[in-house]
C-alpha positions in Angstrom: 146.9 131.3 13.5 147.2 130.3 17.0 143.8 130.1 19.0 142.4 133.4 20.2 140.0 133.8 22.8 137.9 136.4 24.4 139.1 137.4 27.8 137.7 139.5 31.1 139.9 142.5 30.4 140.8 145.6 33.2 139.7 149.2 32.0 139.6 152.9 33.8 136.3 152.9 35.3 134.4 155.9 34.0 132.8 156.8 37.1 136.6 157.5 38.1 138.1 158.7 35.1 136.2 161.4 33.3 138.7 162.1 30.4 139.8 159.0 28.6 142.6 161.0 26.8 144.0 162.1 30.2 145.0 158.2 31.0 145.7 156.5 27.7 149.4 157.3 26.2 151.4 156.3 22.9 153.6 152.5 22.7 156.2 153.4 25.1 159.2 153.1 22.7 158.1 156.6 20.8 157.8 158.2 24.7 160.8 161.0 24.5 161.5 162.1 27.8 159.4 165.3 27.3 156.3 163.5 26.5 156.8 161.2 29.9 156.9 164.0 31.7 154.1 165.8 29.7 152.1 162.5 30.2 153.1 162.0 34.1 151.3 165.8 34.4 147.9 164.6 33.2 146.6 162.5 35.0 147.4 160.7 38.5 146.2 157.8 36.6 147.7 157.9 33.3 149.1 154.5 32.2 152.4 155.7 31.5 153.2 155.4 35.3 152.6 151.6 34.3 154.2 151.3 31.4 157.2 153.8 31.4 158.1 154.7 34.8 160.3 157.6 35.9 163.5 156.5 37.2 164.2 157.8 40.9 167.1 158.4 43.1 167.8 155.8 45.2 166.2 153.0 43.0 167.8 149.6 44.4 166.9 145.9 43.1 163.7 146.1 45.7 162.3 149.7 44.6 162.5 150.8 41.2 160.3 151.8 37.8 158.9 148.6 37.7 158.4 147.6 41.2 156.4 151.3 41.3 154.4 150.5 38.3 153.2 147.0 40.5 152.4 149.3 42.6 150.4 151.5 41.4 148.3 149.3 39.3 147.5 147.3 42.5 146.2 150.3 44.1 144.3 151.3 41.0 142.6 148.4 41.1 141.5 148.3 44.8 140.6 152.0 44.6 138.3 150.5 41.8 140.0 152.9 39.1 140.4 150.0 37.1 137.6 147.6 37.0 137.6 144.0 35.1 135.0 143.0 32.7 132.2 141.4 34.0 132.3 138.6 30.9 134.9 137.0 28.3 135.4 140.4 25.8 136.6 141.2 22.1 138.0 144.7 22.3 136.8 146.0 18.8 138.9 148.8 17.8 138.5 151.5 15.4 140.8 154.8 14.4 139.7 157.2 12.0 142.2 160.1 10.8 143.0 162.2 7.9 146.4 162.6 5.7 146.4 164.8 2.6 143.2 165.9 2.6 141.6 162.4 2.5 139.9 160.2 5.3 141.2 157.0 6.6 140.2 154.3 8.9 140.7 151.2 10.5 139.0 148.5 12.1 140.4 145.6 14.2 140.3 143.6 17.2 141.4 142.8 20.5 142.0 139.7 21.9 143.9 137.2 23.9 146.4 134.6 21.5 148.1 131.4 22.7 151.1 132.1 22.4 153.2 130.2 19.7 155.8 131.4 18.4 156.0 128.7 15.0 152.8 130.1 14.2 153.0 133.8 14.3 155.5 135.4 11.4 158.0 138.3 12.2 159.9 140.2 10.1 162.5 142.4 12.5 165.7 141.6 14.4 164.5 142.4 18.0 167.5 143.9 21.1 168.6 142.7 24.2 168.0 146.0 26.4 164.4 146.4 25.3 164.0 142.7 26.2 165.6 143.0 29.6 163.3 145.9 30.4 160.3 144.9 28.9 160.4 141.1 31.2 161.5 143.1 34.4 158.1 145.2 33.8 156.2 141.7 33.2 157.8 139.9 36.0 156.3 142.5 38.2 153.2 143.7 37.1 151.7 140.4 35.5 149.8 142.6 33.3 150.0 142.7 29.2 149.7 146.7 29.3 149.7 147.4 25.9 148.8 145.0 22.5 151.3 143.5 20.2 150.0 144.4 16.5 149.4 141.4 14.5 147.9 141.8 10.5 145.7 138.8 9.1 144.5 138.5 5.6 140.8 138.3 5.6 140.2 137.8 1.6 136.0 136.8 2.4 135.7 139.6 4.6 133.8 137.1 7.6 135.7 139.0 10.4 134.9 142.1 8.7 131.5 141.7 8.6 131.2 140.1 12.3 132.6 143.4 13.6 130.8 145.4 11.5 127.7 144.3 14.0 129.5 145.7 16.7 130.0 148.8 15.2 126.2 149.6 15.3 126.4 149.7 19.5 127.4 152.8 21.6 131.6 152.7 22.2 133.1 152.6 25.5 136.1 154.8 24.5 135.7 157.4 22.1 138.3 160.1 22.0 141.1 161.9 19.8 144.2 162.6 21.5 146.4 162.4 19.1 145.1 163.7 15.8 143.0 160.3 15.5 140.1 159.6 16.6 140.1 156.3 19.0 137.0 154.3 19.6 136.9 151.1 21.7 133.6 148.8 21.3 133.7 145.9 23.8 131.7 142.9 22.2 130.8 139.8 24.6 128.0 138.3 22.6 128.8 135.0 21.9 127.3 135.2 18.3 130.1 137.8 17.4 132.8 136.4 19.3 132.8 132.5 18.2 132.3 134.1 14.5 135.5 136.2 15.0 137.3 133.3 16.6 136.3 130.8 14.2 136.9 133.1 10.8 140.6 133.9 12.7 141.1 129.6 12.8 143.2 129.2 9.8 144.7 132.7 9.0 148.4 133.6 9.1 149.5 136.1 11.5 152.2 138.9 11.0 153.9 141.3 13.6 153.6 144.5 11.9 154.7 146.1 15.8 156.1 144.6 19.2 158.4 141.9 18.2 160.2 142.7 21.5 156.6 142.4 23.4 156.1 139.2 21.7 159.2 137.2 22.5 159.5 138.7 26.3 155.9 137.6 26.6 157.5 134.0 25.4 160.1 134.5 28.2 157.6 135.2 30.5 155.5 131.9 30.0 158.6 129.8 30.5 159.6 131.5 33.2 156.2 130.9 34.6 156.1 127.2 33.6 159.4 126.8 35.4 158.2 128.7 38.9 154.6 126.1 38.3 155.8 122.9 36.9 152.2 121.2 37.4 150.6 124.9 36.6 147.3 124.7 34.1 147.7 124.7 30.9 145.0 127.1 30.1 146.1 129.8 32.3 146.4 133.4 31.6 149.9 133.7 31.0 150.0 131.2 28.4 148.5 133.8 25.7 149.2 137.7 24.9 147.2 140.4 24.2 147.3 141.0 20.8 145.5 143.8 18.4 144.4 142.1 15.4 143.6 144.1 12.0 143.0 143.1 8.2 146.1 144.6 6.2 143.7 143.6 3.1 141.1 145.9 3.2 142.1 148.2 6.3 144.3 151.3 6.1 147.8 152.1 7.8 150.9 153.7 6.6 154.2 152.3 6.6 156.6 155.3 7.5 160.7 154.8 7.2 162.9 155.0 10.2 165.7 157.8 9.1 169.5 156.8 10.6 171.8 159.3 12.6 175.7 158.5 13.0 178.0 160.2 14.9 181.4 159.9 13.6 184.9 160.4 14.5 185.1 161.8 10.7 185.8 165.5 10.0 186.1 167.5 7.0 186.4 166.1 3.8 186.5 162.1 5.2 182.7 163.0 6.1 181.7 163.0 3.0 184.5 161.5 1.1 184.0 158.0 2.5 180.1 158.3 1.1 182.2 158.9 -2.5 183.5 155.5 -2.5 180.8 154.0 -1.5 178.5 155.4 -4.7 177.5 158.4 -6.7 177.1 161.9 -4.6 175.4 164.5 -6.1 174.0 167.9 -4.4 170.4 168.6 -3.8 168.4 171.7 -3.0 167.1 170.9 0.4 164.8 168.1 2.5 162.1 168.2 0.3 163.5 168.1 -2.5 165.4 164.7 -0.9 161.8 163.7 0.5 160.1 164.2 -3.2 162.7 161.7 -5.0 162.9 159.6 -2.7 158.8 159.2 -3.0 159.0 158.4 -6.0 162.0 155.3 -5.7 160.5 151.7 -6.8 160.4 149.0 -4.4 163.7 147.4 -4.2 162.0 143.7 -4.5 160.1 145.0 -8.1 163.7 145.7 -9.3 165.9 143.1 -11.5 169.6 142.3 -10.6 170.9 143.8 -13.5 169.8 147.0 -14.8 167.3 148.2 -12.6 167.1 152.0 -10.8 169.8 152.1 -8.4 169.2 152.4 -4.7 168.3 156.1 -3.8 169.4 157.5 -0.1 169.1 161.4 0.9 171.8 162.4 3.1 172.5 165.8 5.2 175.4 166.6 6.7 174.8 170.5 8.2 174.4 174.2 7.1 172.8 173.5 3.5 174.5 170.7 2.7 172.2 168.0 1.3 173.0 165.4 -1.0 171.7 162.6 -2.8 173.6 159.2 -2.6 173.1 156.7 -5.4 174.4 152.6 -4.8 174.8 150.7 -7.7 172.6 147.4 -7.0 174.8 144.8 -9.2 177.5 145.3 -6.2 175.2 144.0 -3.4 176.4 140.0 -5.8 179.4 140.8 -5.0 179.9 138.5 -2.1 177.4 135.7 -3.2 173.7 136.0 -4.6 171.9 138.7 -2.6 168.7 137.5 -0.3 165.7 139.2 0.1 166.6 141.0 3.0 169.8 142.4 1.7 167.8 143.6 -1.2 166.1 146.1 1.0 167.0 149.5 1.2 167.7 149.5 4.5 170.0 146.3 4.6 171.8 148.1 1.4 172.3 151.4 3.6 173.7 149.2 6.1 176.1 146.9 4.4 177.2 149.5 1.8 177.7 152.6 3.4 177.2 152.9 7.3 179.5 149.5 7.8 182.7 150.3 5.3 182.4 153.6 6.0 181.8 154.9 9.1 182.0 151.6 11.4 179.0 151.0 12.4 178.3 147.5 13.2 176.6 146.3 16.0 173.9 148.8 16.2 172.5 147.5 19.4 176.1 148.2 21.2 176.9 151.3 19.0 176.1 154.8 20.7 177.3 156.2 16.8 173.7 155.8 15.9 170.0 156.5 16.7 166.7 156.4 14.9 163.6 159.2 14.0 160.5 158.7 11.4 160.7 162.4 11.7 163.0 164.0 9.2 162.5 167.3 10.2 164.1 166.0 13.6 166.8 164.5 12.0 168.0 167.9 10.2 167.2 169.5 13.9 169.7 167.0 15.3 172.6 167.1 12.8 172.2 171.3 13.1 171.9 171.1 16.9 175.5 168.7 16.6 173.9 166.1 18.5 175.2 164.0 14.6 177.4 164.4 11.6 175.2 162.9 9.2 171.9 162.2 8.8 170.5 159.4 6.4 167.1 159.4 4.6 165.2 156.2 3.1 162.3 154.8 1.2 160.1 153.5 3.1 159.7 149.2 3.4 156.5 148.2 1.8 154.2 145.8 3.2 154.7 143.2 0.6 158.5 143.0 1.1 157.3 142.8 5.0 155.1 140.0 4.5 157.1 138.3 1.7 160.4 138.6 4.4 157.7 137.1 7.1 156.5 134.0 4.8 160.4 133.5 4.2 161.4 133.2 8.3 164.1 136.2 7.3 165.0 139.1 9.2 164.8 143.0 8.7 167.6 145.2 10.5 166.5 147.1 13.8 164.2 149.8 13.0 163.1 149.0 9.5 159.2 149.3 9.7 157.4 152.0 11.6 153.1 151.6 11.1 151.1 154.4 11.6 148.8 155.1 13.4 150.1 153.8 16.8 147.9 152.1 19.0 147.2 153.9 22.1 148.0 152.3 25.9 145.7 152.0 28.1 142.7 150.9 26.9 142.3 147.8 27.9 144.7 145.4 30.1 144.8 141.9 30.0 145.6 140.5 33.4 148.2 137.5 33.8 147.5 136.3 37.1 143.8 136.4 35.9 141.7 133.1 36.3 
């Protein structure tokens, strides 16, 4: 585990912002352009003005979204909306929600890591355009606005139980925008902190979320390294703001991310090409797809020869749903399989939306887009916005962390955790001393 540290973060001063909820916003890559708007209407101080501005007519090289959001933070703070710790801080953070009648909750930490990217483990391919955007935002506001999500394994429970004594003060933020209840503690006793710190010492981290956060925030340090060639080595920008939580003992569910493809295909080459690829058979409607599809065993539990087959739900308009079954002996056909290309997902890729539909380069490829919601995708195939829609097991956190330990890479969009962390919080200023 690289070294993490307490630091003096920024936070909405209360005096100034009366409804916590009002400012605070979802990660900024599940923002539709509804909800920006929705969120812009808030509050004048809502942090999505920060971390996903609105594009404007007019908006040159000198004034755009990010030289805005510069803007408005620096105003924020002199207006004293935002007000910096008065001591080094560990952002304790709890959410508590409910799915399927039962009660959940998790418990973890913020804090600022050194940044090092041999030491923390990641598990997704990461895109160019999110990474262009993301360092433009950097390069102007010098602000980590929103936490990179990093799971530890804490088998003796020592960071468990040092948090557990911050849990007994009052929170700073306690509110439930979203469904879940949000509470932010802010712990600067040293007692707490150094046990934290030194319990975190020798602990492997993962990315479950922000891979693209992660290596911009890389970019970023170089970039500053290069601009300050005799800069400190203890400065700010060397380290991120990461949220910490145990994935031993903590909840969170991993949802999949369904495909949508657009193809030049019409007819019967729609579905005919998926005939090739494996077995099609009919079924009665999404939840009957959803219900199998629960019940599909982890592709990494399965042996290379006769194992269950890989199970996909497919929907292709009207009432026309379908299950699609691959043979897994076929993914040896071209050598002896990886772990990665064991994975659902990878199969889906390689075996059917590559042959037979095109689909390649999915970062270039306007032919596909991405929802955990498959309500949506079903909306979006009826609306004709897609010809098909896909539907897949989710990943597991063991093949995450087994494809992490290995230095392998998922394909884009193979994880999504729940529940999201919310932005806005805390900030964790990179110009800060």
């Amino acid at each position: 585990m690289p070294e993490i540290k307490a630091f003096r973060g920024w936070r909405y001063d209360p005096g100034k912002v009366k409804n916590f909820s009002a400012v605070c916003a979802p990660p900024y890559d599940v923002i539709s352009p509804k909800e920006q708007g929705a969120l812009y209407r808030k509050s004048p101080y809502n942090v999505i003005r920060l971390e996903l501005g609105k594009k404007e007519r007019g908006d040159s090289a000198r004034r755009n979204s990010y030289t805005r959001a510069s803007d408005f933070l620096r105003r924020w703070k002199s207006d004293g909306v935002l007000v910096r710790e008065s001591m080094p801080a560990l952002y304790v953070y709890r959410q508590d929600w409910g799915d399927g009648g039962r009660p959940y909750s998790r418990l973890g930490f913020l804090a600022a890591m050194t940044i090092d990217e041999k030491a923390v483990l990641k598990h997704e391919n990461t895109l160019a355009g999110p990474k262009k955007d993301r360092l433009a935002l950097l390069k102007e506001t010098r602000t980590n606005l929103s936490p990179i999500w990093g799971l530890f394994e804490d088998g003796d429970r020592r960071v468990g139980r040092a948090l557990g004594q911050t849990l007994k003060t009052r929170p700073a933020v306690d509110i439930a925008p979203d469904g879940v209840r949000h509470r932010l503690y802010v712990e600067t006793r040293p007692g707490v902190v150094d046990a934290v710190a030194d319990a975190m010492r020798r602990k492997p981290m993962f990315i479950a979320d922000g891979h693209h956060r992660f290596e911009v925030s890389c970019r970023f340090r170089d970039w500053m390294r290069s601009q300050r060639p005799h800069g400190n080595g203890d400065a700010a920008w060397e380290r991120v703001l990461v949220y910490f939580s145990d994935c031993l003992h903590h909840s969170f569910k991993i949802y999949p991310t369904h495909r949508l493809i657009r193809t030049e295909k019409k007819g019967g080459a729609l579905l005919g090409a998926l005939e090739k690829a494996g077995a099609l058979r009919p079924a009665r409607d999404l939840s009957d797809i959803l219900g199998r599809l629960s019940k599909c065993r982890p592709p990494l539990r399965r042996r290379r020869t006769g194992a269950p087959a890989y199970d996909f739900g497919v929907y292709a308009g009207g009432k026309k749903f379908y299950r699609l079954t691959l043979d897994p002996r076929r993914l040896s056909e071209n050598g002896r399989p990886t772990l990665v290309d064991r994975l659902d997902v990878s199969a889906l890729h390689r075996r059917v939306l590559e042959p037979c539909y095109g689909i390649r380069e999915v970062e270039k490829s306007r032919a596909i887009d991405f929802t955990r919601d498959p309500r949506e995708a079903v909306r979006r195939v009826r609306r004709g916005e897609f010809d098909l829609a896909f539907f897949l097991r989710p990943t597991s956190l063991a093949e995450m962390i087994e494809v992490s330990r290995k230095n392998l890479k998922m394909p884009q969009k193979s994880t999504y955790f729940y529940p999201k962390l919310l932005s806005g919080l805390v900030f964790h200023g990179l110009d800060d001393d």
